[in-house]
C-alpha positions as CSV (number, residue, x, y, z in Angstrom):
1,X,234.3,181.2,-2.3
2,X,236.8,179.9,0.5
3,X,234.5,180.7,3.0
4,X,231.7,178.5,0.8
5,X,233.9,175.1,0.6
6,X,235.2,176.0,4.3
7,X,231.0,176.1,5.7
8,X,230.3,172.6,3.1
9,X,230.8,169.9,5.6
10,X,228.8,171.6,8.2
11,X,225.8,172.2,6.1
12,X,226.3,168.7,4.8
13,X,226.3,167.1,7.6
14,X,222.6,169.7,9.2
15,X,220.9,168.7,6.1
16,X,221.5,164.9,6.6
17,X,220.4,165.3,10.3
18,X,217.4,167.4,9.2
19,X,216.4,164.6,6.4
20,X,216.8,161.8,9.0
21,X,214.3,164.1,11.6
22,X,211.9,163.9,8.9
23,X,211.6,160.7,8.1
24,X,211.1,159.2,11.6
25,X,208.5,162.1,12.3
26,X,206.7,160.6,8.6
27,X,206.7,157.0,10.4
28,X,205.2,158.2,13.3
29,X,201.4,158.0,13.0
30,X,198.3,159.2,15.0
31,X,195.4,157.7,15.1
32,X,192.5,160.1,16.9
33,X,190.2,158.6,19.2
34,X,186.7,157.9,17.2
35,X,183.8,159.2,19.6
36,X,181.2,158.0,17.5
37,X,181.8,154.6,17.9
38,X,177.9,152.7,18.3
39,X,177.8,151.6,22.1
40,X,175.7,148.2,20.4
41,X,179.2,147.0,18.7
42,X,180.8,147.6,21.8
43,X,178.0,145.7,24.2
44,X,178.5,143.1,21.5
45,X,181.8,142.3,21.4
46,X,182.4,142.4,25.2
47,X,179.2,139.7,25.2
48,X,180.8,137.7,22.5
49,X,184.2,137.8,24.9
50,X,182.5,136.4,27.6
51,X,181.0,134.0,25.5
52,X,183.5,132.6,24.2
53,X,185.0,132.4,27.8
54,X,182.1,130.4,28.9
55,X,182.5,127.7,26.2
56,X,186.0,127.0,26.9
57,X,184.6,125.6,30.8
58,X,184.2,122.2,31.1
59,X,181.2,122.3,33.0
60,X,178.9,123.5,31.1
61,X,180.5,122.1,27.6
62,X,177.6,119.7,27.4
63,X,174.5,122.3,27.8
64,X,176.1,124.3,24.7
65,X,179.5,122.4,23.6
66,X,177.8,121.9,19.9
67,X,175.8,125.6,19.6
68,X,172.8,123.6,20.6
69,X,169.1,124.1,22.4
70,X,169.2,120.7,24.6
71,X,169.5,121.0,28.3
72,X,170.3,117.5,28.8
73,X,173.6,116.3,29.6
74,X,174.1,114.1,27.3
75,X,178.0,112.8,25.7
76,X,179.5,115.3,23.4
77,X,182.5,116.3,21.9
78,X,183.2,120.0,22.6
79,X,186.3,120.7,21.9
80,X,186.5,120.2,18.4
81,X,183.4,122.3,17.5
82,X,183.8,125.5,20.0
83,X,185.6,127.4,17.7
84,X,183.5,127.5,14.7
85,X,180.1,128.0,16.7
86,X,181.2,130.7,18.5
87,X,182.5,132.8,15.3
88,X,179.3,131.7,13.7
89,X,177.4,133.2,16.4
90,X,179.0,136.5,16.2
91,X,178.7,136.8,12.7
92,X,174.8,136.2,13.2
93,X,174.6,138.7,15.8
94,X,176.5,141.2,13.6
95,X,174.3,140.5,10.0
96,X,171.7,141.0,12.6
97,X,172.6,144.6,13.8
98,X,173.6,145.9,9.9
99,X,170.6,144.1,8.5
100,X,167.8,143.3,10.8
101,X,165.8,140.3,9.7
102,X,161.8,141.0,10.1
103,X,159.7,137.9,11.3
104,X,156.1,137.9,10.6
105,X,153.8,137.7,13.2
106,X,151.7,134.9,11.9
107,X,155.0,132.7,11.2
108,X,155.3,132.7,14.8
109,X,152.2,130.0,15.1
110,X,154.6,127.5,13.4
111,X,157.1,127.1,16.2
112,X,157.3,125.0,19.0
113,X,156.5,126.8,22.8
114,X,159.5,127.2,24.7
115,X,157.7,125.4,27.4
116,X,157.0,122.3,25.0
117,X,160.3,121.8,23.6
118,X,161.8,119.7,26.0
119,X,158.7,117.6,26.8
120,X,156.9,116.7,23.6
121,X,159.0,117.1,20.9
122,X,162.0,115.1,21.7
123,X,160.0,111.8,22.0
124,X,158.6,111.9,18.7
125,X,159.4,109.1,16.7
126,X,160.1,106.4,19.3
127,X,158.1,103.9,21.3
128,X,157.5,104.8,24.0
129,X,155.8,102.5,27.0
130,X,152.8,103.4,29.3
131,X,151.4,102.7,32.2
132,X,148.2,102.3,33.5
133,X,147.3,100.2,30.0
134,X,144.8,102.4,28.5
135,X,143.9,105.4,30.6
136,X,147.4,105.6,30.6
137,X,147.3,106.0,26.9
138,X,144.6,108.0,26.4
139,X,146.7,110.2,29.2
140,X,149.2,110.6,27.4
141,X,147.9,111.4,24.2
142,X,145.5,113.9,25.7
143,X,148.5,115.0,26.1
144,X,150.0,115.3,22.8
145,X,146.4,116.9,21.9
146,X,147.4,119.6,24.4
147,X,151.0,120.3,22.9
148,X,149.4,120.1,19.4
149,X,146.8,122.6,20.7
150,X,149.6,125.0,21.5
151,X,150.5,125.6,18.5
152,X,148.2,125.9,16.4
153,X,144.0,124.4,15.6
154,X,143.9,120.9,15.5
155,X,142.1,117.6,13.6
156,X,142.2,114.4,15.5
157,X,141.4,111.7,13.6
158,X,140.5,108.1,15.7
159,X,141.3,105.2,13.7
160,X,139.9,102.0,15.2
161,X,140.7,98.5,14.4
162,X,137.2,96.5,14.0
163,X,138.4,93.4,14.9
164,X,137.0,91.3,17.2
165,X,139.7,90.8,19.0
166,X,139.2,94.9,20.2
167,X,135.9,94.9,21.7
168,X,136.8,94.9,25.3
169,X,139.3,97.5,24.2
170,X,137.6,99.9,22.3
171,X,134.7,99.8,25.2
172,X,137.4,101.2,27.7
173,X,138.4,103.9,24.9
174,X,135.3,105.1,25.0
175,X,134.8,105.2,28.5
176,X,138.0,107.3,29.0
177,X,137.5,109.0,25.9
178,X,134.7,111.6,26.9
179,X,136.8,111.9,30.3
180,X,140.0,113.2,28.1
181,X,138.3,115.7,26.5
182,X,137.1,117.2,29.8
183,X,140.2,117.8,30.9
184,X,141.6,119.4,27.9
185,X,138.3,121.8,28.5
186,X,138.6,122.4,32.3
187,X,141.9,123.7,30.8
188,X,140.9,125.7,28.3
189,X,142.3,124.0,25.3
190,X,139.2,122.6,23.2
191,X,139.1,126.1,21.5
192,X,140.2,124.7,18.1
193,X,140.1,121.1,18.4
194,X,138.3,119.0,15.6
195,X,137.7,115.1,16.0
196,X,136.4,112.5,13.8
197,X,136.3,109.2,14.3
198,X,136.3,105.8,11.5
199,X,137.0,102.1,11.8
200,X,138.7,99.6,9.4
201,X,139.4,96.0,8.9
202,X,139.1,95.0,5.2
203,X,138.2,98.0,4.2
204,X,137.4,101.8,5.4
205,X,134.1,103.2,7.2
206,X,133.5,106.6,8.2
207,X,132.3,106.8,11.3
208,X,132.0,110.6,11.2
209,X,130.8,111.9,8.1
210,X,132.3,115.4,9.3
211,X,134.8,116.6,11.8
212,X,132.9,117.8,15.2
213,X,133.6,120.2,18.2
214,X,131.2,118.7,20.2
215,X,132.7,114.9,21.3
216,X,130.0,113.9,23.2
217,X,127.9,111.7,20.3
218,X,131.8,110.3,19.3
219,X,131.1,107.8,23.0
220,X,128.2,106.0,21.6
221,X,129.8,105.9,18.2
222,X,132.8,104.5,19.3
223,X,131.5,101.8,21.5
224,X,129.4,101.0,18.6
225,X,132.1,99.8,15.6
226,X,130.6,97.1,13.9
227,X,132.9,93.9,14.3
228,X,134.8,93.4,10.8
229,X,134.5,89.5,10.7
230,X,136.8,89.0,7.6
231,X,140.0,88.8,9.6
232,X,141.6,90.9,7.5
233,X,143.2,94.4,9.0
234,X,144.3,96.7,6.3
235,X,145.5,99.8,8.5
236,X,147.7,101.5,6.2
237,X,145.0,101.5,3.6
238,X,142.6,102.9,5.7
239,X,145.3,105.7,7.3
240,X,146.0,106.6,3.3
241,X,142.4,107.1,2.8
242,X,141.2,108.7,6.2
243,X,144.3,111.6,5.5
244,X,143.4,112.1,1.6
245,X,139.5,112.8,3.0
246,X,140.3,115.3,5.6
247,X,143.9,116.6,5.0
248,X,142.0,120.0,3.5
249,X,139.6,120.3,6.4
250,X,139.4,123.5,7.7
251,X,136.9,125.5,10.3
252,X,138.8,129.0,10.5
253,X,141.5,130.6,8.7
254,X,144.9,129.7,9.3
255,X,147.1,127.0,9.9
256,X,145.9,123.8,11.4
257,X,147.4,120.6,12.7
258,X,146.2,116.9,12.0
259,X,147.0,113.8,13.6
260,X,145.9,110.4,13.1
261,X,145.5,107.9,16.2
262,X,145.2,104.2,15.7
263,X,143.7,102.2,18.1
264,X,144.9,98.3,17.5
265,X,146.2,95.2,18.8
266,X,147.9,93.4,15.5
267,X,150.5,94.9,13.0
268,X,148.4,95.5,9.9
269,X,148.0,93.2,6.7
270,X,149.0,95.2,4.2
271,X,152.8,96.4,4.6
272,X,152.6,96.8,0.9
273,X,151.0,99.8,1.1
274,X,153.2,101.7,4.4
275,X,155.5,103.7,2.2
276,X,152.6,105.2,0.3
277,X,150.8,106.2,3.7
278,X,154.2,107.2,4.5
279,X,154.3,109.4,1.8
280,X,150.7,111.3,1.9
281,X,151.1,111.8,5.5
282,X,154.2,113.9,5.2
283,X,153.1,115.6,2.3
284,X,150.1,117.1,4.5
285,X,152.2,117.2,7.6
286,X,149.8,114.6,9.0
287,X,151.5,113.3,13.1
288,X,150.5,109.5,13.2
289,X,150.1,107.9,16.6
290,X,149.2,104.3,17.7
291,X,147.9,102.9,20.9
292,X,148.7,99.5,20.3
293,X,150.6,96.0,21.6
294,X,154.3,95.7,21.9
295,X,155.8,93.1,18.8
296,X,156.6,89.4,19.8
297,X,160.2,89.2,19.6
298,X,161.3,86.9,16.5
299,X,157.7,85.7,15.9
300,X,154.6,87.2,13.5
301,X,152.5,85.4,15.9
302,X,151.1,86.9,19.6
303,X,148.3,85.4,21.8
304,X,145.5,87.1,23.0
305,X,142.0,86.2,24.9
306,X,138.8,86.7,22.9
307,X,135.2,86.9,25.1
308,X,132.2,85.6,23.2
309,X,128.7,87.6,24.2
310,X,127.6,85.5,25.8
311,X,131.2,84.8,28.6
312,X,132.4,82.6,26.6
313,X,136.5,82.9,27.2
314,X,138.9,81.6,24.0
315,X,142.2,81.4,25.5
316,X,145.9,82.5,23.9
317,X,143.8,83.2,20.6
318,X,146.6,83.7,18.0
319,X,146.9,87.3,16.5
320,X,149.2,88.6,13.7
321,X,151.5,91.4,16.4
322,X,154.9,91.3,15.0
323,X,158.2,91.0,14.6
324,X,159.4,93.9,15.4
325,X,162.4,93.9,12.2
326,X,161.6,94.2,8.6
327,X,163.0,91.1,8.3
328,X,163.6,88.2,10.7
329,X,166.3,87.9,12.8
330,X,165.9,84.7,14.6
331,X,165.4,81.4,13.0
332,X,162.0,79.3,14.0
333,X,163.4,76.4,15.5
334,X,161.2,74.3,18.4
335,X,163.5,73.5,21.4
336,X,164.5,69.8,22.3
337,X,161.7,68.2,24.4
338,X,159.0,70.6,23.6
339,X,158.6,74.1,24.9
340,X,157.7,73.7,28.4
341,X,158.5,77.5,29.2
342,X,155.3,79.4,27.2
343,X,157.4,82.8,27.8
344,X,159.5,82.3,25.1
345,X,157.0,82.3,22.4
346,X,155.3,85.4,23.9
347,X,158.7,87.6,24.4
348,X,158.7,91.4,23.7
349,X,161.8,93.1,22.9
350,X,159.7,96.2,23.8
351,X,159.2,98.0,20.2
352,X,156.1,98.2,18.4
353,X,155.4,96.3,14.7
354,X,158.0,97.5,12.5
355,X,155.0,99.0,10.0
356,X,153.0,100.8,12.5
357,X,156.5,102.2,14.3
358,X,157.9,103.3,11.0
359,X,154.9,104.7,10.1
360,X,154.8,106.7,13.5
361,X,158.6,107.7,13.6
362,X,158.5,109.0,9.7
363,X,155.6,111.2,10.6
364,X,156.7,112.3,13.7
365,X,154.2,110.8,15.8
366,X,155.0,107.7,18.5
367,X,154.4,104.3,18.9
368,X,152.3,103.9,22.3
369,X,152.8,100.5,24.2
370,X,150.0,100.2,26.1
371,X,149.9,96.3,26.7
372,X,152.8,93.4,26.7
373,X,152.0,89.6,26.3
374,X,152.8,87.6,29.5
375,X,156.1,86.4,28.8
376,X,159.4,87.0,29.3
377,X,160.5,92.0,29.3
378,X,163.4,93.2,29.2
379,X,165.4,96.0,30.0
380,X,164.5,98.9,28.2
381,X,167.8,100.8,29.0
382,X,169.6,96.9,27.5
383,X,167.5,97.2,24.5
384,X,168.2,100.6,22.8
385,X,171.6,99.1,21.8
386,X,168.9,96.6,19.9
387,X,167.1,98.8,18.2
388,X,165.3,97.5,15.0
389,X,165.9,99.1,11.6
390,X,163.0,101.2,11.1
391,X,164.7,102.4,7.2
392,X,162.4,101.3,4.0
393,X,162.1,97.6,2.9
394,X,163.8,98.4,-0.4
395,X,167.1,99.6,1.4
396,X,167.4,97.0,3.7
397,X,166.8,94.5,1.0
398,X,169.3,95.9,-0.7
399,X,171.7,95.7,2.1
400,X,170.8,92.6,3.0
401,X,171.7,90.8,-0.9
402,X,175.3,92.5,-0.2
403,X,175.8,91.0,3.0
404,X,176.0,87.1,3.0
405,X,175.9,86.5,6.8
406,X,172.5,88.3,6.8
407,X,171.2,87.1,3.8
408,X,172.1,83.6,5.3
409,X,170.1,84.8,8.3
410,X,167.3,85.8,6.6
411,X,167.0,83.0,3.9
412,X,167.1,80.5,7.0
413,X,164.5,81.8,8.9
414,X,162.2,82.5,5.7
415,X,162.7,78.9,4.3
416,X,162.8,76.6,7.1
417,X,159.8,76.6,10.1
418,X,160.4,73.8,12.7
419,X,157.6,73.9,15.1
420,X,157.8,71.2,17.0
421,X,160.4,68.2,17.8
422,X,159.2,65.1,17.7
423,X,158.6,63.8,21.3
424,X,162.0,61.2,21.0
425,X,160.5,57.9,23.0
426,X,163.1,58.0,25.0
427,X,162.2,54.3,27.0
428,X,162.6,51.0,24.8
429,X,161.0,47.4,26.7
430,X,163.5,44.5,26.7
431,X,161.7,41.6,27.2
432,X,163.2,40.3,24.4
433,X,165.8,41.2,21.5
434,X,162.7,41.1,19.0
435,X,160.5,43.7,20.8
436,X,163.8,45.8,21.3
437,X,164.7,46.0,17.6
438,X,160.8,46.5,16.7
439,X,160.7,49.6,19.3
440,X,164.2,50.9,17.8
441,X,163.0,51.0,14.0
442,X,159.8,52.5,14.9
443,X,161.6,55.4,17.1
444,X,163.9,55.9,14.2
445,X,161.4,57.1,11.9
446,X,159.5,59.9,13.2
447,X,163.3,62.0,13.7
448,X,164.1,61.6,9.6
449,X,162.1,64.6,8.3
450,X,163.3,66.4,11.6
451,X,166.5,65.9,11.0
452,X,166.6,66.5,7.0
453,X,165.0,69.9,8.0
454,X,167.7,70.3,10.3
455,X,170.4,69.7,8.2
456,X,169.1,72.3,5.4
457,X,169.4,75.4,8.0
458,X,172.5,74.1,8.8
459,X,173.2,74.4,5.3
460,X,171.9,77.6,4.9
461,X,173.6,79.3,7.4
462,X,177.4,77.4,6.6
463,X,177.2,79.9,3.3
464,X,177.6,83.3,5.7
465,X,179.5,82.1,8.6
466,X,182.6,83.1,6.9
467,X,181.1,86.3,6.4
468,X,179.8,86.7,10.1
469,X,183.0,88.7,11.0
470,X,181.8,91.7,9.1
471,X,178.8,92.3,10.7
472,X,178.7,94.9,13.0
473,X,175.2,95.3,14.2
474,X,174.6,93.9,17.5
475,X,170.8,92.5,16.6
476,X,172.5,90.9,13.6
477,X,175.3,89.3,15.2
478,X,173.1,88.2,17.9
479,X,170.6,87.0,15.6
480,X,173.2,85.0,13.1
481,X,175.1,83.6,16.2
482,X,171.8,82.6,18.2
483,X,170.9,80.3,15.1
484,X,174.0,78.3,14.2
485,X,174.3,77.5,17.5
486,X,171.2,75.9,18.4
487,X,170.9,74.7,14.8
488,X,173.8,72.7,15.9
489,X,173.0,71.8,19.1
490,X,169.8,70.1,17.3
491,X,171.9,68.1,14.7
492,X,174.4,67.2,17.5
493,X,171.3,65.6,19.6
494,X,169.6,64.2,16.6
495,X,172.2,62.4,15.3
496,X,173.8,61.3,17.9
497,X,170.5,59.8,19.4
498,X,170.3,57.7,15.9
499,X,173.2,56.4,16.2
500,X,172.8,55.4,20.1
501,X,169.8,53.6,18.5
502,X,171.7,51.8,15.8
503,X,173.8,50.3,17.7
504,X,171.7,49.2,20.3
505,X,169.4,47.6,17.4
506,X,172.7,46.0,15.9
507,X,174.2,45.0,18.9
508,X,172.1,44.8,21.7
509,X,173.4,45.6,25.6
510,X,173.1,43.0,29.2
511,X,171.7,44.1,31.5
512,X,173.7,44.4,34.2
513,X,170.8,43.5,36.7
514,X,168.7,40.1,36.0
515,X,165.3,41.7,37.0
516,X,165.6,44.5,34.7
517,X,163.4,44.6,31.4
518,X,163.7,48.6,30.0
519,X,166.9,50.6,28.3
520,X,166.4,54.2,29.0
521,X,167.9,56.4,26.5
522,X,168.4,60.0,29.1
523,X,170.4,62.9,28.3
524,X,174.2,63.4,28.6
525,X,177.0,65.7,28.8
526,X,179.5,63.2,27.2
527,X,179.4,62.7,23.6
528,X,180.3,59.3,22.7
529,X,179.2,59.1,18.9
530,X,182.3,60.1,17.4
531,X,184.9,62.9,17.0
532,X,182.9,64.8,14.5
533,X,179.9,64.9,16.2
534,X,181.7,65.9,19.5
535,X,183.3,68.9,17.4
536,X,179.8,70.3,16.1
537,X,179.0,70.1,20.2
538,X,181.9,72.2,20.8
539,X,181.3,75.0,18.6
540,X,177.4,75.0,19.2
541,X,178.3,75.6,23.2
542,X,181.0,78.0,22.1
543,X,178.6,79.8,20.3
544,X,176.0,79.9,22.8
545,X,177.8,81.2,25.5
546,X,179.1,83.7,23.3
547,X,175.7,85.4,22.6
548,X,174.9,85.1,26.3
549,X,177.8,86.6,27.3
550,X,178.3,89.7,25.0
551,X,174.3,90.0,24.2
552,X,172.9,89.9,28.2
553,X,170.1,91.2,29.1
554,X,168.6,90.4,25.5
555,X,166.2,88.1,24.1
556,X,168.8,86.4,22.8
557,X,170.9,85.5,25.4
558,X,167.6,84.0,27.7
559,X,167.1,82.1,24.2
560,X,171.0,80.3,24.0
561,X,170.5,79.7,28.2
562,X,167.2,77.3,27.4
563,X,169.4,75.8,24.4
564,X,172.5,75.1,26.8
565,X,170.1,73.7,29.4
566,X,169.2,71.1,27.5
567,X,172.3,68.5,27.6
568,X,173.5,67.6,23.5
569,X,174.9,63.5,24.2
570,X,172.9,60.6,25.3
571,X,173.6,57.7,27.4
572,X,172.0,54.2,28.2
573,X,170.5,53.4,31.6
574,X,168.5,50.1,32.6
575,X,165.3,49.6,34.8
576,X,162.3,47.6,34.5
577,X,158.4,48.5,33.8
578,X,155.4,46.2,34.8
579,X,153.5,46.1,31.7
580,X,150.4,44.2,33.8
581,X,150.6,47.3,36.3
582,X,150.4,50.1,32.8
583,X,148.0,48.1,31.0
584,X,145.9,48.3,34.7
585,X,146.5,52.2,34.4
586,X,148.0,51.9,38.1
587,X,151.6,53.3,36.5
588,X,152.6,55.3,34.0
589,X,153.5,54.2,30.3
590,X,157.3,55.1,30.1
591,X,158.1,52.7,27.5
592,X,156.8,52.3,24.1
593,X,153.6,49.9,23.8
594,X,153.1,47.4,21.5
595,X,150.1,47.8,18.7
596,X,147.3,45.8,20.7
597,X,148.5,46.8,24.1
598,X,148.3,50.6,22.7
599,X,144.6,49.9,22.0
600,X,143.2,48.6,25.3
601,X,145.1,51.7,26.9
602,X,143.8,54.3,24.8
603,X,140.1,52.8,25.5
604,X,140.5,53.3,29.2
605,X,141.6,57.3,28.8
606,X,138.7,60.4,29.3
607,X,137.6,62.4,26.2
608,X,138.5,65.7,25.1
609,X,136.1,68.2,25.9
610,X,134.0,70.1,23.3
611,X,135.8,73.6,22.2
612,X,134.4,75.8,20.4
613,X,135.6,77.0,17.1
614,X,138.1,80.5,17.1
615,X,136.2,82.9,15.4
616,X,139.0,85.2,12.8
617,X,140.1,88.0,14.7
């Protein structure tokens, strides 16, 4: 028992050591190497390493910053979306390898060629300009035809315009047109393709009772549209009906695509009925295209020449080609002195109609410029920061009620049309105080209405210029900015050149030379009729030279530069006029006449010749 109690401690002290041996052998753990391990995880992971390696470098962030197919280098933001695409991607490749997905063969039609991607697809939507004015056109949509082709059979429906003022053009269609289809079959891509062919104006005609393989009869029939006389160009009508006849048109099973081509030079009559062609067209998966004019910038009116069978030429012909907004941005107002500069009433912003592009954009098809009016292009590179709103009517009404600059905008340029000034007379006979003040009244007169018109788009405007700082979209503040300033620039002239004539007819001025006999009323930079008319001239320059500077390049900025170059005060200079010499027609007539004197004058002048009357195009 001694022997027991004298061994205790050290078999105490061995099982507490034994205990402790144990447990740090139990934390120990092994874990044996697993052979079967699939070599794809292991090719997978080590690709997704490098991978994610690769999107971390700079210089290739933009190719694939945002997990995307583009190849352009365009402006991204990388960094903030690396992360998540490359987890996503691994977790697509590994759902892929557990559970394979298995693609049908026949789906395979439905998607873009590789080769196509990058060429024809990322245009759609957009007006696009072309060269070469119609073969360049029919190039490029021979083109299109060609992509289309790719994927899968096609319909192409050719939709002309049977106005009159598209003779000349559908005649060089149809020369190019049986050339376009050669090509696509020197290339082997006719195998599939479908064409039919109808004209509209008021109202729809098949051309082509069926679709045909064969184009060569489509020549003679398009050269032969009859000429729709009514004037009257109902385009989205006629694209609703051509669609609901053929969108089930078929040849051979499977899939087919169908496009729609309008050939035209105006914008269409009937807007009303856009969203409804809209909505057919996308419903059947019908691509609309247009070979048509670019819009007139600010203006529903374009000009174009119209030759009678017989040679006859009508010149600048108006047409119905734009605007190219929904709604009007710039306010119809006739420039001081009369429009010497025909440019500015034929501008293109370089966009299509806004019916015909929205049309073409919702459906995935483009807007083909193939001809501009004479005046004044811009850059095209400036011009995408101008871009017009191609959304529906309803929502930019809507938008348009909340907003009370742009309501203010578009109320003004609705409501009030000023084509023309009055020509001011500007020279005012002194022979004696009696035929001054008779001169003065009668100038007076002809610059009321003017100015009354005047004054209500000044009024107009006033109610959103306190909400002008809220608008953010360049075409708008362009737009509202363009227009109060040259509204004011027209009150500032018109009044102050009434009261330069009141006050010469109350009080009238010496001459300062004793041969002279004429007051010339010219054109000033100093405004002498009073502090708040001189005011009003300061904010209408300000305001002008604002849109020129932060809008240059634009339509807007060349349209405040011919307001500004046109001087807003008046001042009196003296001369003298032989009346003898006018009445003799061996000078001209600076000066107003008086009644009788007006008379023998006007007996001496030619007489117009004959024009002919403008048939409707």
């Amino acid at each position: 028992m001694n022997a027991i109690r004298r061994d205790w401690p050290a078999w105490l002290i061995s099982l507490v050591a034994n205990l402790c041996i144990l447990l740090v052998l139990q934390s120990i753990v092994y874990e044996p190497r697993w052979s079967d391990r699939p070599a794809a995880m292991i090719r997978l992971f080590r690709e997704s390493s490098d991978r994610e390696h690769v999107l971390l470098d700079a210089s290739v962030s933009d190719l694939v910053g945002n997990d995307g197919e583009s190849v352009s280098l365009a402006p991204m933001s990388p960094a903030a979306t690396v992360g998540g695409a490359a987890r996503d991607a691994i977790a697509q490749e590994i759902d892929e390898l557990v559970a394979p997905t298995f693609v049908d063969i026949s789906v395979m039609a439905d998607m873009p060629l590789q080769d196509s991607l990058a060429t024809s697809f990322e245009t759609k939507g957009q007006t696009e300009h072309v060269s070469g004015g119609v073969e360049g056109a029919m190039d490029r949509m021979a083109f299109e035809i060609e992509m289309s082709l790719k994927e899968r059979q096609t319909l192409v429906i050719w939709l002309f315009d049977a106005s009159a003022s598209l003779r000349d053009r559908r005649g060089s269609i149809a020369e190019r047109f049986e050339r376009v289809y050669k090509q696509l079959e020197t290339r082997g891509k006719t195998e599939g393709l479908y064409s039919a062919v109808a004209s509209y104006g008021q109202s729809l005609n098949l051309l082509t009772p069926q679709p045909v393989a064969d184009v060569r009869g489509l020549v003679a029939t398009v050269r032969d549209v009859a000429i729709d006389e009514s004037g009257v160009e109902n385009v989205f009508a006629a694209v609703h009906q051509t669609v609901n006849q053929w969108h089930r048109f078929r040849r051979s099973e499977g899939r087919w695509n169908k496009m729609v081509v309008i050939v035209t030079d105006e914008r269409g009559d009937d807007i009303d009925q856009l969203e409804e062609a809209i909505t057919l067209c996308k419903r059947f998966g019908v691509r609309v295209y247009t070979l048509g004019n670019a819009a007139i910038f600010g203006r529903k009116e374009g000009f174009v020449d119209y030759r009678e069978d017989d040679g006859y030429v009508h010149r600048n012909v108006p047409v119905d080609q734009g605007p190219e907004s929904a709604f009007p941005h710039v306010v119809r107002l006739a420039y001081w002195g009369g429009d010497a500069d025909s440019r500015l009433h034929r501008m293109s912003a370089g966009y299509g109609p806004y019916g015909l592009t929205r049309l073409c954009a919702e459906t995935g098809g483009v807007f083909f410029i193939m001809e501009q009016n004479d005046g004044s292009h811009f850059d095209r590179a400036v011009m995408r920061n101008y871009a017009p709103d191609y959304r529906p009517l309803r929502i930019q009404d809507d938008e348009i009620r909340q907003d009370a600059a742009k309501r203010a905008l578009v109320q003004a340029a609705n409501s009030v049309e000023i084509d023309g000034v009055p020509i001011p007379q500007l020279g005012f006979r002194a022979d004696n105080e009696s035929v001054l003040r008779q001169q003065v009244t009668e100038a007076q007169k002809p610059l009321a209405d003017f100015q009354y018109q005047v004054d209500k788009l000044h009024a107009l405007l006033e109610q959103g210029a306190p909400a002008r700082k809220s608008v953010t979209d360049p075409r708008w503040r362009a737009g509202f900015d363009l227009a109060l300033g040259r509204v004011l620039a027209m009150r500032v002239r018109a009044y102050g050149y009434n009261v330069m004539l009141a006050k010469m007819k109350s009080e009238p001025r010496a001459f300062q030379g004793a041969e002279n006999n004429l007051w010339r009323l010219v054109p000033s930079a100093s405004i002498d009729t009073g502090p708040s008319v001189r005011q009003s001239a300061e904010q209408a320059r300000s305001l002008l030279q604002q849109v020129i500077t932060e809008h240059a390049g634009t339509p807007w900025a060349l349209l405040a530069e011919r307001e500004l170059n046109q001087p807003l005060g008046w001042e009196w200079r003296e001369g003298r006029i032989d009346v003898d010499a006018i009445l003799a027609g061996q000078q001209p007539a600076p000066a107003e006449l008086l009644d009788e004197e007006r008379e023998r004058l006007a007996e001496t002048r030619p007489k117009p010749p004959t024009v002919r009357p403008v048939p409707k195009l």
